[in-house]
C-alpha positions as CSV (number, residue, x, y, z in Angstrom):
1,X,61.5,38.1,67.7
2,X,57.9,37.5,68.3
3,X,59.0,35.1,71.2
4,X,61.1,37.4,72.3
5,X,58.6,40.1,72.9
6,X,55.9,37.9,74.8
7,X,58.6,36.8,76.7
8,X,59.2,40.4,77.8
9,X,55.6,40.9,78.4
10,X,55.0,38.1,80.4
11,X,57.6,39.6,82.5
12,X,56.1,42.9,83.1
13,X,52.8,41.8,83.6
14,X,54.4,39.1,86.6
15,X,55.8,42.0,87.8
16,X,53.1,44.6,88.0
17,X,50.7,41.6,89.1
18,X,52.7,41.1,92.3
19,X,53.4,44.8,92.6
20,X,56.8,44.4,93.5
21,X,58.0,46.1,90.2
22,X,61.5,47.6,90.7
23,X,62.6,51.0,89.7
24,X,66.3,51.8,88.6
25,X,67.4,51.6,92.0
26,X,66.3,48.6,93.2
27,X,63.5,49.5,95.1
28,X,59.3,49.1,94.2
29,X,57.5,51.9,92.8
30,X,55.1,53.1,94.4
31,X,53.5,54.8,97.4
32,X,56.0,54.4,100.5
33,X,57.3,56.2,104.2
34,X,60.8,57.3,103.7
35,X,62.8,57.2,106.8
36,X,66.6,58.7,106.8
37,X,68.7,57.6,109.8
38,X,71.3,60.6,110.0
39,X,74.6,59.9,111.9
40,X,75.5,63.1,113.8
41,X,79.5,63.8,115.0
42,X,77.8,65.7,118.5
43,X,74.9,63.9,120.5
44,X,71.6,66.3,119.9
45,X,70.3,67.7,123.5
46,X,67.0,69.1,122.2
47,X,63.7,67.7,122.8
48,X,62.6,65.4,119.5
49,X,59.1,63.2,121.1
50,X,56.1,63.3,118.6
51,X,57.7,65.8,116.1
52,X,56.3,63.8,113.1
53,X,59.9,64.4,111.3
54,X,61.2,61.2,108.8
55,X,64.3,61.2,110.2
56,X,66.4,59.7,113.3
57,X,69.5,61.2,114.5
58,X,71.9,58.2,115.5
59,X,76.0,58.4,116.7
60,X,77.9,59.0,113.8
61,X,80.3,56.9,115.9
62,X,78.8,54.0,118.1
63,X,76.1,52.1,119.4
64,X,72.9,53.9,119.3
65,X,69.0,52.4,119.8
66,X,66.0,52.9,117.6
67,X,62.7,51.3,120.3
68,X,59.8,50.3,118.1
69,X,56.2,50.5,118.7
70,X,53.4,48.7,117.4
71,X,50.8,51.3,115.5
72,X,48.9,51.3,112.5
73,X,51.0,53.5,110.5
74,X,54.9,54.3,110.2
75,X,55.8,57.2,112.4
76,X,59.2,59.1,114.5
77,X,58.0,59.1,117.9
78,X,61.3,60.3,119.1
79,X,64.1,61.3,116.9
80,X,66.4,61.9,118.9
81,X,69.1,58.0,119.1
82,X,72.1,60.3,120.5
83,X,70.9,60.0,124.2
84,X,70.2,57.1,126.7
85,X,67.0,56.8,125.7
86,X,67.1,56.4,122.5
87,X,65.0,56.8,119.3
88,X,61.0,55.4,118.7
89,X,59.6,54.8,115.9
90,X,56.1,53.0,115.2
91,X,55.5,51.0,112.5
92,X,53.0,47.7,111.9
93,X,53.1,44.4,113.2
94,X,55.0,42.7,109.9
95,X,52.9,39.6,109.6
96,X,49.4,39.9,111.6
97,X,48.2,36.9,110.5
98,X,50.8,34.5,111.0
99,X,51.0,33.2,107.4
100,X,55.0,34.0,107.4
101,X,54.5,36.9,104.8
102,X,54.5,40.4,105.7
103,X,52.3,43.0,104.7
104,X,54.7,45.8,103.9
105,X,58.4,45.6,102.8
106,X,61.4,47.3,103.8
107,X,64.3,48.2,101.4
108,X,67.7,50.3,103.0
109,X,70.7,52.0,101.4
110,X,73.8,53.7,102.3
111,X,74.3,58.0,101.6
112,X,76.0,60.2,102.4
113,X,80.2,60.6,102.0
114,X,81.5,57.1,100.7
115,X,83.6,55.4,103.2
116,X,80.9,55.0,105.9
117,X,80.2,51.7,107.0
118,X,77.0,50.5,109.5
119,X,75.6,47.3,110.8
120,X,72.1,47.5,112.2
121,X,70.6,44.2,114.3
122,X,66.9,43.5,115.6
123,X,67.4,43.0,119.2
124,X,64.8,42.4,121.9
125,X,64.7,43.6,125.7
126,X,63.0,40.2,128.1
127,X,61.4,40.7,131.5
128,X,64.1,40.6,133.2
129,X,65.7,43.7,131.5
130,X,68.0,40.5,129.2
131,X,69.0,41.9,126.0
132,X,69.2,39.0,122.9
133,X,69.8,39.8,119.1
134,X,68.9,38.2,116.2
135,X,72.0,35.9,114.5
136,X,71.1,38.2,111.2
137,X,71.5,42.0,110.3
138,X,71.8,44.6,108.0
139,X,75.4,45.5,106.9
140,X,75.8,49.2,104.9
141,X,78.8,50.2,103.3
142,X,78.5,53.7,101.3
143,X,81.1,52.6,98.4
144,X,81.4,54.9,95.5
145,X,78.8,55.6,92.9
146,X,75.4,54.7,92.9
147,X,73.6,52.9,95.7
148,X,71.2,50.4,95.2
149,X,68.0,49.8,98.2
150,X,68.5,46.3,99.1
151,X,65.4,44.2,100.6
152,X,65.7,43.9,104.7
153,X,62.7,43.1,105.4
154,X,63.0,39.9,106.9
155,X,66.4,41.3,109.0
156,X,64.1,44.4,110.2
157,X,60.8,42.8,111.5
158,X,62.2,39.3,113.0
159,X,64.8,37.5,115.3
160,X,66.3,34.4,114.3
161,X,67.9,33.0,117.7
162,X,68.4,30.3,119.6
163,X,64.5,31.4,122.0
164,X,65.1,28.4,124.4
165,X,68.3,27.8,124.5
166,X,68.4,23.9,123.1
167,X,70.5,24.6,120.5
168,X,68.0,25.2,117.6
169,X,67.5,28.6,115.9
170,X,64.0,30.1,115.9
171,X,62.6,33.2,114.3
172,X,60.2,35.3,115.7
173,X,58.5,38.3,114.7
174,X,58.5,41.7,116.1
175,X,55.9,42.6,118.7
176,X,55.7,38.8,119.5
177,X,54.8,38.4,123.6
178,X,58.3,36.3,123.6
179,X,59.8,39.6,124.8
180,X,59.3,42.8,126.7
181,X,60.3,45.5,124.0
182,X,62.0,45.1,120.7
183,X,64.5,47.7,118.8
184,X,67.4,48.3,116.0
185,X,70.6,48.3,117.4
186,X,72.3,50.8,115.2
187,X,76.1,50.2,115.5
188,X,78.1,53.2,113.2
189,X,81.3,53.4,112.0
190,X,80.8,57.0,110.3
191,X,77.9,56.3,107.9
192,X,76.3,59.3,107.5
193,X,72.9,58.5,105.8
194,X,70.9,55.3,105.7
195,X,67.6,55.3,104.0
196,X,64.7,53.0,104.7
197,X,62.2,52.9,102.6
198,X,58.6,50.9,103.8
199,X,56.1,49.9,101.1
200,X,52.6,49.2,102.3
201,X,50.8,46.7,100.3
202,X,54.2,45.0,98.6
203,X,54.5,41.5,100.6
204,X,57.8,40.3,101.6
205,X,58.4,36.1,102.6
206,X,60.0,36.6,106.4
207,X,60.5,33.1,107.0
């Protein structure tokens, strides 16, 4: 029994230690930006720039683009991922410091009516106006019950592609000067709720 017990501790004090202690749901607890990509059945007309809402309005059916920006905090620039131009939103350059960890995590899960499924890709824009994706993404599928936030982090804030072309796969992080302008392709197939959730502080491995 007394094994048993210090076993248990030395458990919980790993986990609290490398703050990455998970709730019930599967995400840390603690302090964190929630941000709820909404699938809408109508595209949305009105003007959404700099409205400071935590929430993106995507195609409930479709391709729509979510642009990031590099800033010091996580923010909607522009909610609106209906039109041409698509959604902003700014968030931190993952791994500043180029040690392969990143300095925040990111954990998703499906909402909303079950039967709504969504794959969402970290694509990049070259100077030539080239579009490339990453060989990985994030694949949402609102089952029944409970839904537990899965850990994307490494799917949300790199590439892994072939850069060059020889054959090898690479991977790159967001806001790296290999491309132009980086962004989440959201492709829906009537998912009506995805939540992000972005912990400062709670490091992730990306490579």
């Amino acid at each position: 029994m007394k094994k048993l017990i210090l076993v248990v501790v030395a458990v919980m004090l790993l986990a609290i230690g490398t703050g990455a202690a998970l709730a019930g749901n599967g995400a840390p607890s603690g302090e964190h930006y929630n941000l709820n990509i909404i699938g809408v059945p109508m595209d949305k007309t009105a003007d959404m720039d700099n409205n400071n809402g935590h929430r993106i309005f995507v195609k409930l059916e479709g391709r729509s683009d979510i642009w990031l920006q590099e800033g010091d905090t996580f923010n909607v620039i522009d909610a609106n991922g209906t039109d041409k131009n698509g959604a902003k939103f700014q968030l931190p350059a993952p791994d500043a410091d180029g040690d392969g960890i990143s300095e925040y995590s990111v954990y998703i899960r499906p909402l909303g009516k079950p039967g709504g499924k969504a794959k969402m890709t970290t694509c990049a824009i070259d100077e030539t106006g080239t579009e490339y994706c990453s060989t990985e993404n994030v694949v949402l599928i609102r089952t029944k019950g409970k839904q537990n936030f899965t850990n994307v982090t490494r799917e949300l804030t790199t590439m892994y592609l072939d850069i060059d072309g020889d054959g090898d796969l690479e991977r790159i992080n967001i806001f790296d000067d290999t491309y132009e302008d980086y962004f989440w392709q959201y492709d829906n197939n009537g998912l009506k709720i995805a939540q992000l959730r972005f912990y400062p502080g709670v490091e992730t491995n990306i490579q």
